[in-house]
PyMOL Python script that loads the backbone (N, CA, C, O; Angstrom):
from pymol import cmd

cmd.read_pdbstr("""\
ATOM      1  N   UNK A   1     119.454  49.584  74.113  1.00  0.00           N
ATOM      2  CA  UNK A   1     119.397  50.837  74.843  1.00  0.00           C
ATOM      3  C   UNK A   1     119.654  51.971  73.863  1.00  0.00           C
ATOM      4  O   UNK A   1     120.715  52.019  73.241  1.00  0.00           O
ATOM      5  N   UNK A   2     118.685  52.900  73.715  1.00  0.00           N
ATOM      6  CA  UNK A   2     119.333  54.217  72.984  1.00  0.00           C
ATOM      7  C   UNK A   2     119.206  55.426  74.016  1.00  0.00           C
ATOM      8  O   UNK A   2     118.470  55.692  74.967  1.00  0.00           O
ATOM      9  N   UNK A   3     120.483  56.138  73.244  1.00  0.00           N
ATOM     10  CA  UNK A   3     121.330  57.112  74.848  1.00  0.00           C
ATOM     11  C   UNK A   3     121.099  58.121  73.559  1.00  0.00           C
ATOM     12  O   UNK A   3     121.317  57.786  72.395  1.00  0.00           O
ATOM     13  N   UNK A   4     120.513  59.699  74.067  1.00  0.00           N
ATOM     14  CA  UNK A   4     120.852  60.715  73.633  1.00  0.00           C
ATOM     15  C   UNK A   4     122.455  61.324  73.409  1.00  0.00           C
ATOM     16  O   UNK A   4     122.784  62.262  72.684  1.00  0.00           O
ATOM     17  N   UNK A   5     122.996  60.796  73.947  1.00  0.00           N
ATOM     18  CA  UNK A   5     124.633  60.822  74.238  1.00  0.00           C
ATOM     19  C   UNK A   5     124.671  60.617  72.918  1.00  0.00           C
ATOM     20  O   UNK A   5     123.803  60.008  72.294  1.00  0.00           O
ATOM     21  N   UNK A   6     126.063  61.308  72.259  1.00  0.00           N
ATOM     22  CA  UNK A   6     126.723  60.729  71.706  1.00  0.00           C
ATOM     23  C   UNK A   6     128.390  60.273  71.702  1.00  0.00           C
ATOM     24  O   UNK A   6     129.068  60.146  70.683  1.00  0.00           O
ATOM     25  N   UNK A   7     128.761  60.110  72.807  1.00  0.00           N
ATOM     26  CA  UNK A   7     130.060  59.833  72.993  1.00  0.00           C
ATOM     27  C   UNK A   7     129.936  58.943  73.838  1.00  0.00           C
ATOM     28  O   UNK A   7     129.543  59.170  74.983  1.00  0.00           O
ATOM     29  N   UNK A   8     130.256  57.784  73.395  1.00  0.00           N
ATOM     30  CA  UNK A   8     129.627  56.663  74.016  1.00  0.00           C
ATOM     31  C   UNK A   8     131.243  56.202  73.589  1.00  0.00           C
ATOM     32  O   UNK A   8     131.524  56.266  72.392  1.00  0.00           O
ATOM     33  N   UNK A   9     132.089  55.833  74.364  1.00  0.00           N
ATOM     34  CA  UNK A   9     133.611  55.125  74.743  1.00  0.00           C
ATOM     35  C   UNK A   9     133.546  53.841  75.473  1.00  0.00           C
ATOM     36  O   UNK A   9     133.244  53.748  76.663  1.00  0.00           O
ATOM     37  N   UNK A  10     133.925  52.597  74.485  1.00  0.00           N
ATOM     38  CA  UNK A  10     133.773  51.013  74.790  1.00  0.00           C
ATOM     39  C   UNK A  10     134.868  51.039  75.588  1.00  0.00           C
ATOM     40  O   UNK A  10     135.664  51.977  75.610  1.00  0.00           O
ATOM     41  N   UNK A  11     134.944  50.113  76.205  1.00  0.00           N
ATOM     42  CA  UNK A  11     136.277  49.578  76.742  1.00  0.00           C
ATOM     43  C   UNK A  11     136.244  48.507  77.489  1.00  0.00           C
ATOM     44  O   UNK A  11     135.440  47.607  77.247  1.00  0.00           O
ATOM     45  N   UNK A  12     137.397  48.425  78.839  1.00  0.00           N
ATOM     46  CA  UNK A  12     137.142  47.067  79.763  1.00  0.00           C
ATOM     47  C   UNK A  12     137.669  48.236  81.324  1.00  0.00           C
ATOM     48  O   UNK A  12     138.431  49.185  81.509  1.00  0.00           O
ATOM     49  N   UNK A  13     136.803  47.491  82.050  1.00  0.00           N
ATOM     50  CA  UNK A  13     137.086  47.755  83.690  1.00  0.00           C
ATOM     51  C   UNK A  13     138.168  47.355  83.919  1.00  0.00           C
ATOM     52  O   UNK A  13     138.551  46.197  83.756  1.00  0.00           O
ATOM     53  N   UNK A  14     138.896  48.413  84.392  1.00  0.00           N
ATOM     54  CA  UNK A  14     140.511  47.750  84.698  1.00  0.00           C
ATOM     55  C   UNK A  14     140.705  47.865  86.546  1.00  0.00           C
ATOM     56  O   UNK A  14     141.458  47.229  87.283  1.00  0.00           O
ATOM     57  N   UNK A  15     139.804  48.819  86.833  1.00  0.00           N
ATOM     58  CA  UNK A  15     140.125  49.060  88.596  1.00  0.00           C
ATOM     59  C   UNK A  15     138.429  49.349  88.699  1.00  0.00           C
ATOM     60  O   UNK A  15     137.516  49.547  87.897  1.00  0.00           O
ATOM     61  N   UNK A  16     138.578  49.254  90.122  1.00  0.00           N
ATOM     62  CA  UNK A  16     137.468  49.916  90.736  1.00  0.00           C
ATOM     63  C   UNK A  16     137.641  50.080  92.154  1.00  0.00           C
ATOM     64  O   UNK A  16     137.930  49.100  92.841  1.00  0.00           O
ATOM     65  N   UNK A  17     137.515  51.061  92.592  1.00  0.00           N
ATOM     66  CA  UNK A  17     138.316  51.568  94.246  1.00  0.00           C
ATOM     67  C   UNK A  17     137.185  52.217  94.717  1.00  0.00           C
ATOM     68  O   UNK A  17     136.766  53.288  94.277  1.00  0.00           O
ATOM     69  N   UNK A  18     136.630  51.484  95.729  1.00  0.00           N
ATOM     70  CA  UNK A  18     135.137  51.575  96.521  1.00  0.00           C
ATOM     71  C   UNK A  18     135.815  52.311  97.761  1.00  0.00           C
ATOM     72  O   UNK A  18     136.725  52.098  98.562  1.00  0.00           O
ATOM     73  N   UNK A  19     134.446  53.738  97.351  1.00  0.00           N
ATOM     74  CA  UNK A  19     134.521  54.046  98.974  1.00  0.00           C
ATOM     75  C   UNK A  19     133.436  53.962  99.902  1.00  0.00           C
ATOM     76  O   UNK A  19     132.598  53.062  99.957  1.00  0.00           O
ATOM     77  N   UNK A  20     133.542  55.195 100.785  1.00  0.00           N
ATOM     78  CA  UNK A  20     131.851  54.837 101.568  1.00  0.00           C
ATOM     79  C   UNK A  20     130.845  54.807 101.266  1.00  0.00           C
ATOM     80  O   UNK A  20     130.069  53.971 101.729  1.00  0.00           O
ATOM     81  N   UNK A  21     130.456  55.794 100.295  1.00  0.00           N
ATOM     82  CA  UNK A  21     129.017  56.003  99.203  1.00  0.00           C
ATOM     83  C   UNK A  21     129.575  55.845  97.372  1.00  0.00           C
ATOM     84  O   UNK A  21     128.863  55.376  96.484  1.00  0.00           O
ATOM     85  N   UNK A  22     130.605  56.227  97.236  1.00  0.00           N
ATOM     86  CA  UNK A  22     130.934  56.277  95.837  1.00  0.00           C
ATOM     87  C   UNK A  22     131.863  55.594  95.513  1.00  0.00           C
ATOM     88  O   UNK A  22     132.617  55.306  96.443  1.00  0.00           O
ATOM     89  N   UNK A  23     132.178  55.123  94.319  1.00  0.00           N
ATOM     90  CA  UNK A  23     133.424  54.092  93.497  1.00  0.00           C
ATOM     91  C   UNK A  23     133.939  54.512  92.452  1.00  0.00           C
ATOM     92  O   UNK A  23     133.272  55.133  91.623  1.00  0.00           O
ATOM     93  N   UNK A  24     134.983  54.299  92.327  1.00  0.00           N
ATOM     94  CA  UNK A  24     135.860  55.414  91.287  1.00  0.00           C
ATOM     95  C   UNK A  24     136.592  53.992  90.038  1.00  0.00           C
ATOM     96  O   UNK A  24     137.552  53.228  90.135  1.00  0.00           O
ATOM     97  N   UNK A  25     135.454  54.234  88.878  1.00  0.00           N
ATOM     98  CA  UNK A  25     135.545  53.008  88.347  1.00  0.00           C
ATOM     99  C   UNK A  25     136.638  53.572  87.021  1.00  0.00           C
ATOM    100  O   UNK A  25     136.506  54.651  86.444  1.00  0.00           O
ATOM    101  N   UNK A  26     137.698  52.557  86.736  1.00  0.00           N
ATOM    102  CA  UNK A  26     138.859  53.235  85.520  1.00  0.00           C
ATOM    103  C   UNK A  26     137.985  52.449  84.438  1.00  0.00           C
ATOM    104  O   UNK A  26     137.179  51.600  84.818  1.00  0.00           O
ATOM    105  N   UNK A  27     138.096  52.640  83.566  1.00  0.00           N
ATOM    106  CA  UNK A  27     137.806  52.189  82.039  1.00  0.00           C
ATOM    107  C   UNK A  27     139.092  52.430  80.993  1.00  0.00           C
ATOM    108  O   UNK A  27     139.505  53.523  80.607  1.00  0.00           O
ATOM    109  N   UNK A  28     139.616  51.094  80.639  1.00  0.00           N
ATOM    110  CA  UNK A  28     140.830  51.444  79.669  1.00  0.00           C
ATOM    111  C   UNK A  28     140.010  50.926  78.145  1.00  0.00           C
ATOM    112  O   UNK A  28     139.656  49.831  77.709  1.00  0.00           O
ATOM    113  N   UNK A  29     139.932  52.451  77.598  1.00  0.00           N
ATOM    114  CA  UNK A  29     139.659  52.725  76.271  1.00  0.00           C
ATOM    115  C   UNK A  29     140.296  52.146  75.066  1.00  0.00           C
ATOM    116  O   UNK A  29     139.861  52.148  73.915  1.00  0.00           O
ATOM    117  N   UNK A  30     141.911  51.420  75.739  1.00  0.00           N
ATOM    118  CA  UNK A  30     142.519  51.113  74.143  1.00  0.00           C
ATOM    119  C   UNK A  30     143.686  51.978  73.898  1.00  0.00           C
ATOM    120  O   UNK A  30     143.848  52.891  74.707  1.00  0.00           O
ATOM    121  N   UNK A  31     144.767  51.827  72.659  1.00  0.00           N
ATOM    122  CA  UNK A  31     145.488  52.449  72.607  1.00  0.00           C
ATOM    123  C   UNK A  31     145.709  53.489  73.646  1.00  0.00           C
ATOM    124  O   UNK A  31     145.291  54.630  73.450  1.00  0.00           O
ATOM    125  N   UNK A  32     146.602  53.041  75.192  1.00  0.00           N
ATOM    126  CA  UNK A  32     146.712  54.234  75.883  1.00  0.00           C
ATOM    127  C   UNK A  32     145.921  55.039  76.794  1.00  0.00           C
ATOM    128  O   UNK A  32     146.257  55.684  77.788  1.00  0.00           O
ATOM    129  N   UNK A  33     144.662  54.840  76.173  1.00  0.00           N
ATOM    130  CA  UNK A  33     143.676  56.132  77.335  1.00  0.00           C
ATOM    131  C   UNK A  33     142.992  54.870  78.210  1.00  0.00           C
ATOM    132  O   UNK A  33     142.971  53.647  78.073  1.00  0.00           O
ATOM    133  N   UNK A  34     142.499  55.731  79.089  1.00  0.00           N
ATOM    134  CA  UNK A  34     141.486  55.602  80.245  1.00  0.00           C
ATOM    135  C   UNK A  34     141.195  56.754  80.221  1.00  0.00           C
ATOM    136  O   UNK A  34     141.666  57.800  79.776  1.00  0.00           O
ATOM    137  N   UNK A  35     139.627  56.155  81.220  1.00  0.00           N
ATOM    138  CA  UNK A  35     138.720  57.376  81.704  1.00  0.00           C
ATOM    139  C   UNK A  35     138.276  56.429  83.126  1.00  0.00           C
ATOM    140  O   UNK A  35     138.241  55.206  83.260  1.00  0.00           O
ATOM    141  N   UNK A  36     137.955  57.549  84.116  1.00  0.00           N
ATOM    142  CA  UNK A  36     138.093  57.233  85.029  1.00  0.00           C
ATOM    143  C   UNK A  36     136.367  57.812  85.614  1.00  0.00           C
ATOM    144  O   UNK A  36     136.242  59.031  85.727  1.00  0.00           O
ATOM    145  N   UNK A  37     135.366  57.090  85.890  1.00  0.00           N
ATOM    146  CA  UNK A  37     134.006  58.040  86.578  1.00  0.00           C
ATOM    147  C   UNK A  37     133.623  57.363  88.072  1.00  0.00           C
ATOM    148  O   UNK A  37     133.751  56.228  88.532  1.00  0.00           O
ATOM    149  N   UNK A  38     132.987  58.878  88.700  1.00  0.00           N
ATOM    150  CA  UNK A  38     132.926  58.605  89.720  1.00  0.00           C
ATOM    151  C   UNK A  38     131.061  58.525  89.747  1.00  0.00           C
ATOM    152  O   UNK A  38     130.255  59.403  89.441  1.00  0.00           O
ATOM    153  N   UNK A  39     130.792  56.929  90.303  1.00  0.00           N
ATOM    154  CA  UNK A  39     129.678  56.732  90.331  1.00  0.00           C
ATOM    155  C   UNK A  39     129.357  56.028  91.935  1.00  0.00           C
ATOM    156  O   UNK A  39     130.200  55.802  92.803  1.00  0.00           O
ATOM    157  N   UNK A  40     127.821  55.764  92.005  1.00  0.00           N
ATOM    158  CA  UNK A  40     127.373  55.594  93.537  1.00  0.00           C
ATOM    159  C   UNK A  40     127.845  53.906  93.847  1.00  0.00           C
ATOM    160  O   UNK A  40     127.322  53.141  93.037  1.00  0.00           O
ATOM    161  N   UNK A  41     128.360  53.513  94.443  1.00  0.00           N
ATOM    162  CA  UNK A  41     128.527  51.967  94.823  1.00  0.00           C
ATOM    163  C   UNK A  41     127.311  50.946  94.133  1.00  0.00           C
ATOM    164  O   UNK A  41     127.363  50.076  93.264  1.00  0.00           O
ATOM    165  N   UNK A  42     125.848  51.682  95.236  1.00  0.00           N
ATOM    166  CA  UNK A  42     124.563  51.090  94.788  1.00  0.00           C
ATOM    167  C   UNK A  42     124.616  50.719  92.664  1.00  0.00           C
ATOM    168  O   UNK A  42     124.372  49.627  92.150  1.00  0.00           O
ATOM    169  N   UNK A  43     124.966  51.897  91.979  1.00  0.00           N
ATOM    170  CA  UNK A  43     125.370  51.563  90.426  1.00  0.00           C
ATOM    171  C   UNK A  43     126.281  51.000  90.245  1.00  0.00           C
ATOM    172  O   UNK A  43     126.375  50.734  89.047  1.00  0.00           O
ATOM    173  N   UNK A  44     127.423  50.476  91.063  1.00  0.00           N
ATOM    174  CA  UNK A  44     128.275  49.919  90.624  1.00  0.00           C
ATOM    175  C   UNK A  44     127.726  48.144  90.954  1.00  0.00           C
ATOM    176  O   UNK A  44     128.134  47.181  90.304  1.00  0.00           O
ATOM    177  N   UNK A  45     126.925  48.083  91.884  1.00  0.00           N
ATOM    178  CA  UNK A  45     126.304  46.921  92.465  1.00  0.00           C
ATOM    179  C   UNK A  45     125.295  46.166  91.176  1.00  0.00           C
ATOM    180  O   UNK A  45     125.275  44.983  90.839  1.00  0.00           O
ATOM    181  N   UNK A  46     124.492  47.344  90.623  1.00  0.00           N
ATOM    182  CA  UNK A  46     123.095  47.537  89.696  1.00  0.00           C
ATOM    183  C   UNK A  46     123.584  47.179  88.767  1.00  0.00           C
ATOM    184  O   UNK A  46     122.913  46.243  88.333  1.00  0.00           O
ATOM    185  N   UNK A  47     124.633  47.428  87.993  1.00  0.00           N
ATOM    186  CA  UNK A  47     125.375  47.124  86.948  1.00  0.00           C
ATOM    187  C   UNK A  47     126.396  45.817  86.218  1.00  0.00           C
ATOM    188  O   UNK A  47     126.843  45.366  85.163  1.00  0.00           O
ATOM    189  N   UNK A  48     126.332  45.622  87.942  1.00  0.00           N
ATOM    190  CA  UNK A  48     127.119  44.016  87.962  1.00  0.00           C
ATOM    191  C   UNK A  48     128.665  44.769  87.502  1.00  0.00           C
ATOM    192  O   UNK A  48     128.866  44.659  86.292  1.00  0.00           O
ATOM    193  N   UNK A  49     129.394  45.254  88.004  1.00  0.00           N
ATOM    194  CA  UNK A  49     130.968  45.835  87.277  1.00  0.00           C
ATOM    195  C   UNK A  49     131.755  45.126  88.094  1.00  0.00           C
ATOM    196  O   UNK A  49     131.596  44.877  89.289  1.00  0.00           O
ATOM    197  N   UNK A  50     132.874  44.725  87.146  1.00  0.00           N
ATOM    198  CA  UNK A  50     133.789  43.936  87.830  1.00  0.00           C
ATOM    199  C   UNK A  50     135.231  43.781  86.875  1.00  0.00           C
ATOM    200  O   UNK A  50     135.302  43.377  85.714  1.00  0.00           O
ATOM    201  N   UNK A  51     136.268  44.210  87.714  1.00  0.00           N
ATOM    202  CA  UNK A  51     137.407  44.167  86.822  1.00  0.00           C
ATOM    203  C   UNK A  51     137.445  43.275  85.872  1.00  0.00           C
ATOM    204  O   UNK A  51     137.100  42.126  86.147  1.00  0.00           O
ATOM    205  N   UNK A  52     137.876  43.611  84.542  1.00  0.00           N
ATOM    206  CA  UNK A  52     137.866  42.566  83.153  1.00  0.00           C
ATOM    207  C   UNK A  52     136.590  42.693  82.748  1.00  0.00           C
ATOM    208  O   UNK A  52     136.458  42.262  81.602  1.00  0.00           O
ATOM    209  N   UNK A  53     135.291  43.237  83.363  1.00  0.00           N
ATOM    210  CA  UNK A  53     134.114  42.961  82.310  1.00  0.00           C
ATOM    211  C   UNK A  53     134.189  44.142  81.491  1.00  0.00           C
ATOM    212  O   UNK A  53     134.815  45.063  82.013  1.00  0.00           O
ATOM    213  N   UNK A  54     133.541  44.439  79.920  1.00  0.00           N
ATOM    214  CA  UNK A  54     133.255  45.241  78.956  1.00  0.00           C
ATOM    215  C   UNK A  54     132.459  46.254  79.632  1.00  0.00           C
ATOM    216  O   UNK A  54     131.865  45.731  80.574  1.00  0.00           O
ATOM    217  N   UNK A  55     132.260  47.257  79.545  1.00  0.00           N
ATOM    218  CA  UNK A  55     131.647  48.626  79.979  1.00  0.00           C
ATOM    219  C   UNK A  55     132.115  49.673  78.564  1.00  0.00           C
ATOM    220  O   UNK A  55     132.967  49.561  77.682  1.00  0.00           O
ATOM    221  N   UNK A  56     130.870  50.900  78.958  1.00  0.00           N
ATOM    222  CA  UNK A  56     131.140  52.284  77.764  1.00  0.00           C
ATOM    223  C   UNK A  56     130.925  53.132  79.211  1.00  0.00           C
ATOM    224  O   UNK A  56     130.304  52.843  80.234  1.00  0.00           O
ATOM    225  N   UNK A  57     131.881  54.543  78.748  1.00  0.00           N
ATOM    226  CA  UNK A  57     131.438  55.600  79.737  1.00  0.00           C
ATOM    227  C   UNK A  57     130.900  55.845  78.313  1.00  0.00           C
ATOM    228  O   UNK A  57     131.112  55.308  77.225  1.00  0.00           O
ATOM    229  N   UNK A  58     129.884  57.175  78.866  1.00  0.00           N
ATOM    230  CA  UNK A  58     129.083  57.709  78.235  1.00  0.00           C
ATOM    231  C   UNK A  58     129.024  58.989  78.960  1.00  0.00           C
ATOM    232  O   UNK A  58     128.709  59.177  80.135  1.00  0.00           O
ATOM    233  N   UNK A  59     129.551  60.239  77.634  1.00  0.00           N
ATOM    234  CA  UNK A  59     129.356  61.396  78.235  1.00  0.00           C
ATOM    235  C   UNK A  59     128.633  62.035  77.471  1.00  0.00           C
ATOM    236  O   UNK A  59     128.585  61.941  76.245  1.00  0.00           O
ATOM    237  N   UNK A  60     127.795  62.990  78.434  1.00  0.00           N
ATOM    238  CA  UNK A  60     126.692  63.708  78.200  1.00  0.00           C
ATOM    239  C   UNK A  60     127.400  65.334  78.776  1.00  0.00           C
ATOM    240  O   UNK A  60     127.614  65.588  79.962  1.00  0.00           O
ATOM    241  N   UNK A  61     127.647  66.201  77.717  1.00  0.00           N
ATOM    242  CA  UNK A  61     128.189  67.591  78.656  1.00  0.00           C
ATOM    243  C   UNK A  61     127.370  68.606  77.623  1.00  0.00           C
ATOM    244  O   UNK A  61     127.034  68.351  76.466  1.00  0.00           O
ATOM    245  N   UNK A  62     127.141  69.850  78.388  1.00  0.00           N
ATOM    246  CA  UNK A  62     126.593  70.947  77.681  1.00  0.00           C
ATOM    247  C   UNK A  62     127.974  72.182  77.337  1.00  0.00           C
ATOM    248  O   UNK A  62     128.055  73.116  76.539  1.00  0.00           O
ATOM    249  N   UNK A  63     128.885  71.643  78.331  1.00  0.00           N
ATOM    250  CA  UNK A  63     130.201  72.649  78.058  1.00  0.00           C
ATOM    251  C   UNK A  63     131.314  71.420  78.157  1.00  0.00           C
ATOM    252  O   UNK A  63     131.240  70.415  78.865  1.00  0.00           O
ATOM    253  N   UNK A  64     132.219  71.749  77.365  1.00  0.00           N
ATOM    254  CA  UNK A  64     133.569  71.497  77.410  1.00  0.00           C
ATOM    255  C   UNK A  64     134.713  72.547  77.081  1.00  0.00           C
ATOM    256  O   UNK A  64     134.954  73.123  76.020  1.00  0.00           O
ATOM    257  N   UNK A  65     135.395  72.626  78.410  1.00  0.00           N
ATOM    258  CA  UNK A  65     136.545  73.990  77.959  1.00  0.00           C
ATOM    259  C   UNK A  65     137.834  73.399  77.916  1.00  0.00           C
ATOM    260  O   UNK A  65     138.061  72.410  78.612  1.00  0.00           O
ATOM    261  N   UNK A  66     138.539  73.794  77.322  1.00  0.00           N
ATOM    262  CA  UNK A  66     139.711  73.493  76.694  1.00  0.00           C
ATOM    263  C   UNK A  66     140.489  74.751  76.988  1.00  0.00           C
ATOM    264  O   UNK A  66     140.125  75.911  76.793  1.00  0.00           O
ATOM    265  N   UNK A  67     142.107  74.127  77.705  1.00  0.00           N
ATOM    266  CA  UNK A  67     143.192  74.890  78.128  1.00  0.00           C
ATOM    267  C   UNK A  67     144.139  74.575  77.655  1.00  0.00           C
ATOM    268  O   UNK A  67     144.223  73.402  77.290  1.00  0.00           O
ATOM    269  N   UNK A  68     145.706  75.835  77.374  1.00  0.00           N
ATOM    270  CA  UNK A  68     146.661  75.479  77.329  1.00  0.00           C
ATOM    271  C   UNK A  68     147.275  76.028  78.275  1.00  0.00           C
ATOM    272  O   UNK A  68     146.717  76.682  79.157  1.00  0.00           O
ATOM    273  N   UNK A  69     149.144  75.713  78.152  1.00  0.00           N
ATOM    274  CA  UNK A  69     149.861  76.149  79.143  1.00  0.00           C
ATOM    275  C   UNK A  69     150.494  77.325  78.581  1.00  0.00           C
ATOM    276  O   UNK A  69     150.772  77.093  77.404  1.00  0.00           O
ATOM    277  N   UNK A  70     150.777  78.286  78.874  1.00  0.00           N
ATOM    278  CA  UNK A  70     151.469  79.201  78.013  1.00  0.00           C
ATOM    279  C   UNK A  70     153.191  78.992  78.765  1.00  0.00           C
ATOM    280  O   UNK A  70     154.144  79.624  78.310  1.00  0.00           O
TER     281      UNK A  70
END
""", "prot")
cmd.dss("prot")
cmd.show_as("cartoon", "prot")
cmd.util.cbc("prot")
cmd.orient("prot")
């Protein structure tokens, strides 16, 4: 598969919490992080995902903003 993306983050499915149309799948990245995306059930079905299997999120953004706290 080649992805115009370039932030392509390996990891393993650690949760996945199905709702009526969408599933809120965690991905633990390793040292500490997760990322967490919210995708359609039907892709979570298409994909075959299942806690413990290997997965990448893959982000594609045209903006990223960055905050602090003062």
């Amino acid at each position: 598969m080649k992805l115009s993306a370039r932030n392509v983050l390996p990891g393993t499915v650690t949760e996945i919490i199905t709702g009526a149309v969408t599933s809120h799948v965690r991905i633990d990245l390793g040292g500490g992080s997760s990322i967490t995306a919210s995708i359609t059930n039907e892709a979570v079905k298409e994909l075959g995902l299942k806690v413990g299997a290997s997965a990448s999120a893959v982000i594609k953004a045209s903006d990223v903003m960055v905050g602090v706290n003062d």
